[in-house]
Backbone as numpy.savetxt, mean C-alpha at the origin, in Angstrom:
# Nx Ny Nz CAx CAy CAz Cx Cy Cz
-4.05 10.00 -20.54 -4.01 10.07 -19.10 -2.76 9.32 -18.63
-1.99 9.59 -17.62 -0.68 9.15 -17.23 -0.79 7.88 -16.65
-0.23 7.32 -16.17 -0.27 5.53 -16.06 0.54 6.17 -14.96
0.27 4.98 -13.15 1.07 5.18 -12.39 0.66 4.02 -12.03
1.74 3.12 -11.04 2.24 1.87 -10.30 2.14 1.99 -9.11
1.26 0.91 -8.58 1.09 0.37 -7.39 1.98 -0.13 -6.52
3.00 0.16 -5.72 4.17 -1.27 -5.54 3.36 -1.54 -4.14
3.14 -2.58 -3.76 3.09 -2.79 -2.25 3.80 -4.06 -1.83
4.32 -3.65 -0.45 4.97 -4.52 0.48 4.30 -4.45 2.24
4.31 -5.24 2.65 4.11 -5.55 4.12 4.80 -5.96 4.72
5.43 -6.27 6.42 6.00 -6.83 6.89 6.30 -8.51 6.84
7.70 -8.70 6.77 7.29 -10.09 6.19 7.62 -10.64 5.40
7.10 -9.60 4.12 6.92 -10.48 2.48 8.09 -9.48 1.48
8.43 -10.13 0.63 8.50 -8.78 -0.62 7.41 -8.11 -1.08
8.06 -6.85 -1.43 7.73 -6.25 -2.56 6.77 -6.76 -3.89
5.65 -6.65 -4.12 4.84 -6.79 -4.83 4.70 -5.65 -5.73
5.58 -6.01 -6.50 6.07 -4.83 -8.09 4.34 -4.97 -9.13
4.15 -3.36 -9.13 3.06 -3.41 -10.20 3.69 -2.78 -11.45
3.34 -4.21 -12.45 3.85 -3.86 -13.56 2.66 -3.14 -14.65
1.78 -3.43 -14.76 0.75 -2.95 -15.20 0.17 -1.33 -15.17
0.57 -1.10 -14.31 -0.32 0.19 -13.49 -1.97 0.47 -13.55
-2.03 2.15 -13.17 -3.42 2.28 -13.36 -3.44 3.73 -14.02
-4.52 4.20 -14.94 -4.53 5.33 -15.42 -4.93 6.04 -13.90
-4.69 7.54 -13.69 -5.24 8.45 -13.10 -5.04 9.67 -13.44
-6.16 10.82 -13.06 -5.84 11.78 -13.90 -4.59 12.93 -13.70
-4.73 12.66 -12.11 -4.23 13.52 -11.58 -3.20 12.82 -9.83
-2.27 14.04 -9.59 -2.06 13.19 -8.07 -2.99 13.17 -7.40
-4.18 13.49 -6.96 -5.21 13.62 -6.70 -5.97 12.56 -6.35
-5.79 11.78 -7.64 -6.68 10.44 -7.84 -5.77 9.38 -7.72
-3.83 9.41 -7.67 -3.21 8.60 -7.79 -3.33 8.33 -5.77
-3.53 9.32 -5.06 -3.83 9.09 -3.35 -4.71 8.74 -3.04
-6.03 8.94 -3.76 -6.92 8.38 -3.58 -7.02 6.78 -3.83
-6.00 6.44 -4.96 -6.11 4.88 -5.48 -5.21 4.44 -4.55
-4.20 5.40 -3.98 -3.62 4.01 -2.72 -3.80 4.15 -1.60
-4.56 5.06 -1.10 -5.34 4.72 0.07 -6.56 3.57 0.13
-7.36 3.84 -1.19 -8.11 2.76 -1.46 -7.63 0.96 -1.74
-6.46 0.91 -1.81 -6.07 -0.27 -2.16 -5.45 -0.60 -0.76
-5.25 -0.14 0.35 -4.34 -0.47 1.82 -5.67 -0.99 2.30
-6.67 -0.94 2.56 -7.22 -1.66 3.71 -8.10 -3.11 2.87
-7.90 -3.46 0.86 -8.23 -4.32 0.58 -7.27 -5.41 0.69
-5.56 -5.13 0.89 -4.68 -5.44 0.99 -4.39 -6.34 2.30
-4.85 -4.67 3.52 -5.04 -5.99 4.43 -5.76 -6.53 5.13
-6.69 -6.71 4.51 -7.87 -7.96 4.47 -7.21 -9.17 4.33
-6.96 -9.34 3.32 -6.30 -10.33 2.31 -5.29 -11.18 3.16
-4.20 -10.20 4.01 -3.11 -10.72 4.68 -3.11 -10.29 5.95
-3.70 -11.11 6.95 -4.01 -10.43 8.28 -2.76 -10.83 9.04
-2.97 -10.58 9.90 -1.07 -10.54 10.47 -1.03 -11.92 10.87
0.07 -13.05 10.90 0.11 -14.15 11.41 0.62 -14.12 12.71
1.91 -13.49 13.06 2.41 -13.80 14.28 2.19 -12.23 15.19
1.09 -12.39 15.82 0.74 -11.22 16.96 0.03 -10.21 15.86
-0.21 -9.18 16.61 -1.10 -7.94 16.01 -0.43 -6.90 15.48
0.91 -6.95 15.38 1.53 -5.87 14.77 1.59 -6.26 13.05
1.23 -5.58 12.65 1.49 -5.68 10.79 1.09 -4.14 10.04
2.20 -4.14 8.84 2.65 -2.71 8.51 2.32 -3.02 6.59
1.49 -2.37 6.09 1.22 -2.33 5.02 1.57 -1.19 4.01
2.37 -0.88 3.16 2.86 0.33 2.32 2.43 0.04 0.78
1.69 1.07 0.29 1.82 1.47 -1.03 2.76 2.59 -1.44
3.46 2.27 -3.08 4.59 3.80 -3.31 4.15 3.42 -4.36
3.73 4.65 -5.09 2.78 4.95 -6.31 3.92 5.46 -7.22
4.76 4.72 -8.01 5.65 5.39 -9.13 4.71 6.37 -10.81
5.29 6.67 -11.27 4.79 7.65 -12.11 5.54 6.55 -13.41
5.30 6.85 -14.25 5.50 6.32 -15.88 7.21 6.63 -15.88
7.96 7.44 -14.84 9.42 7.19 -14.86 10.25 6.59 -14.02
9.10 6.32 -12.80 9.66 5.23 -12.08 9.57 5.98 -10.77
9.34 7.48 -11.14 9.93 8.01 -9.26 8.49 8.02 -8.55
8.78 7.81 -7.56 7.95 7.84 -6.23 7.23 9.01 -6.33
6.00 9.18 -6.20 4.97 10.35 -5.99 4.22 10.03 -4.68
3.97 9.59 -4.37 3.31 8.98 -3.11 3.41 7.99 -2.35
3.10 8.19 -1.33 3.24 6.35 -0.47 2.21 6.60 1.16
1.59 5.64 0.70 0.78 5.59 2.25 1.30 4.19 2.56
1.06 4.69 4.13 0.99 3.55 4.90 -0.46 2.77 5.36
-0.39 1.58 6.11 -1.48 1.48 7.15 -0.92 -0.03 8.39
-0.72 0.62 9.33 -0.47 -0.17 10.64 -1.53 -0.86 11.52
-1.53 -2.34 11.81 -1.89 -1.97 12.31 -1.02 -2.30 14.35
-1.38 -1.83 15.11 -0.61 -2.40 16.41 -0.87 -2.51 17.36
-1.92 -3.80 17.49 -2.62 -4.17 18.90 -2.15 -3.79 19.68
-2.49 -4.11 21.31 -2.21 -3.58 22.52 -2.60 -4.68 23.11
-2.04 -5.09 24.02 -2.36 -6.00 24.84 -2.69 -5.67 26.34
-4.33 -6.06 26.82 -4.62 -5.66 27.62 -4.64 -6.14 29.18
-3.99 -5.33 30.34 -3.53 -6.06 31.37 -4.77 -6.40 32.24
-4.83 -7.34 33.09 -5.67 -7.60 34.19 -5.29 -7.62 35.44
């Protein structure tokens, strides 16, 4: 089964290089694993300064190129009175 890489970055920080990867069988399951990994991500790192914060996974393949990439935003609103 093919091995593909997690990279994620957020506003903010670097790049968090996955060296390890994860088996999946298919692209199929490689979108499914980084959609599933964006909202444990940002849990983890909730935005510090205001409500805007931008979370990206790019899913490399065993040669390095990009097959996928989700995002997840998020971007309060501030409400007037």
């Amino acid at each position: 089964m093919p091995r593909y890489f997690f990279d994620i970055t957020s506003a903010g920080s670097p790049q968090d290089r996955d060296d390890e990867g994860t088996e999946c069988a298919d692209l199929a399951a490689v979108r499914k694993a980084a959609m599933r990994v964006l909202p444990d991500i940002a849990r983890d790192d909730l935005p510090k300064d205001g409500d805007r914060q931008t979370f990206t996974v790019v899913a490399r393949n065993e040669d390095g190129q990009a097959v996928y990439t989700a995002t997840l935003t998020f971007a309060g609103i501030q409400l007037l009175r």
